[in-house]
C-alpha positions in Angstrom: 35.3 53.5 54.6 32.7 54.6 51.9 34.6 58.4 52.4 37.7 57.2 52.0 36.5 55.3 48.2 35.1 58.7 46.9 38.7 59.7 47.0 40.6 57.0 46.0 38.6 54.8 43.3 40.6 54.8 40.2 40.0 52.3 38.2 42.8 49.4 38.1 44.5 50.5 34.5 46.1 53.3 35.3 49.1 51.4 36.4 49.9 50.6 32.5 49.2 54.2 31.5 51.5 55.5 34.3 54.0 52.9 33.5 53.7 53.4 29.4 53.8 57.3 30.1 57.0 57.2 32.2 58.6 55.3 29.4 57.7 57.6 27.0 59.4 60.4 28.8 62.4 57.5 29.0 62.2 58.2 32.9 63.5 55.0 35.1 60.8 54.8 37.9 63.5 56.0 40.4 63.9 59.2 38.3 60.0 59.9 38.4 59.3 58.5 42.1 62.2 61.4 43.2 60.8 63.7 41.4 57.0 63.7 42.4 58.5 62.6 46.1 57.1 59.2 46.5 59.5 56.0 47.0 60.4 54.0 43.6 58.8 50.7 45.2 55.4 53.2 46.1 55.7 53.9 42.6 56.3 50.5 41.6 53.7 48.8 43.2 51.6 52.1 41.4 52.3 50.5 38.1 52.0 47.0 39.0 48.6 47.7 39.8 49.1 46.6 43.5 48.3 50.3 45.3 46.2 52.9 44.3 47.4 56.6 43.5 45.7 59.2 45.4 44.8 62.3 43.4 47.3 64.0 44.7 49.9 61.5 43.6 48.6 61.0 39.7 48.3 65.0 40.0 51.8 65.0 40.4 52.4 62.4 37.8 50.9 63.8 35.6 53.1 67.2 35.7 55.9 65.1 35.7 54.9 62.7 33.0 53.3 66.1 30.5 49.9 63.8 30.5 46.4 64.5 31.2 45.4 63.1 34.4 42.2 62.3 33.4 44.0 59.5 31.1 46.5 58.1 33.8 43.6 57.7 36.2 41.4 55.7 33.7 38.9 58.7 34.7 37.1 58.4 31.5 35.7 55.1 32.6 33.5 56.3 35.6 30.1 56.2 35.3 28.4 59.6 34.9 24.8 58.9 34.8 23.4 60.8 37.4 24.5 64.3 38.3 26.2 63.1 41.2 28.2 61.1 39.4 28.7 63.8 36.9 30.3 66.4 39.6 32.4 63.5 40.9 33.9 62.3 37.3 34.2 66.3 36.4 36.3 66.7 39.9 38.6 63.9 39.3 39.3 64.8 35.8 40.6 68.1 37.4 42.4 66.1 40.3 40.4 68.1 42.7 40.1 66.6 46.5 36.4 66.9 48.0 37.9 69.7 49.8 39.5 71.8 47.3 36.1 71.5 45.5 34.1 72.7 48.6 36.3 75.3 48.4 36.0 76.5 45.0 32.5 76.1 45.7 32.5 77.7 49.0 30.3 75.0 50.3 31.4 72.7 53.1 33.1 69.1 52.5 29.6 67.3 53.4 27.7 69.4 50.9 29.8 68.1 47.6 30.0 64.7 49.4 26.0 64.9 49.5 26.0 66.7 45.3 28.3 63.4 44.2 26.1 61.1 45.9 22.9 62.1 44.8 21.6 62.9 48.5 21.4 66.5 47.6 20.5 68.1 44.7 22.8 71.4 44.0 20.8 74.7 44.9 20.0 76.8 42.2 22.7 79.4 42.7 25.0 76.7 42.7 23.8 75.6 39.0 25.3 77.7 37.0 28.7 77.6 38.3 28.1 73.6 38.4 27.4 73.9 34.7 30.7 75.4 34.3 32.3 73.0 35.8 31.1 69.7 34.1 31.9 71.3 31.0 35.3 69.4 31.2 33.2 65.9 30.6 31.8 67.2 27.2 35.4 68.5 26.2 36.7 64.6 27.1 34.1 63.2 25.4 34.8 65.1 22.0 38.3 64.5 22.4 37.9 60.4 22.9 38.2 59.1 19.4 
């Protein structure tokens, strides 16, 4: 079960932001469920609040709906005290799955699922390229009045 959280916690406003960035494009929900290929009431119970998007999902809404997904997932409210936690928020901001990072990483799943949970620390070679990549989190934080 504690796998299946890494991948799925988004924190329980995105819902509005979906819903508010949907109307902004003046999309019905029909218009954007067809269009990302999930059903209207998925999408519905997406805004309400009552399911969770997967990444791959608020990925796609976010194409659809010309908005960051960092923003419709709330991402910016996930802790990033440790570096774990760090790698994690910098992932999600990029709506990267544990295994698309591994493989950007070319590392195994277990490894980043180790780096996000503070079990292992990132080996030096990995460091720089790490560095890289949580760049994103100083760019967001710049850009959050």
């Amino acid at each position: 079960m504690q796998l299946l959280q890494i991948e799925t916690v988004v924190p329980a406003l995105s819902g509005k932001r979906i819903r508010h960035g949907r109307k902004l494009k003046d999309m019905t929900i029909v218009e954007v469920a067809a269009q990302i290929g999930i059903s209207a009431v998925a999408l519905s119970y997406i805004e309400g609040n009552k399911n969770i998007p997967s990444l791959p999902t608020l990925k796609s809404l976010s194409d659809v709906l010309d908005l960051p997904i960092y923003y419709l997932g709330c991402f910016e409210d996930l802790p990033e005290v440790s570096l774990g936690e760090q790698i994690r928020k910098a992932r999600m901001y990029r709506g990267m799955l544990v295994l698309d990072m591994s493989v950007e990483f070319c590392v195994d799943v277990k490894t980043i699922r180790n780096w996000e949970t503070d079990k292992r620390k990132p080996l030096s070679r990995h460091m720089k390229e790490l560095n890289l990549f949580l760049e994103i989190l100083a760019i967001n934080r710049q850009d959050t009045p």
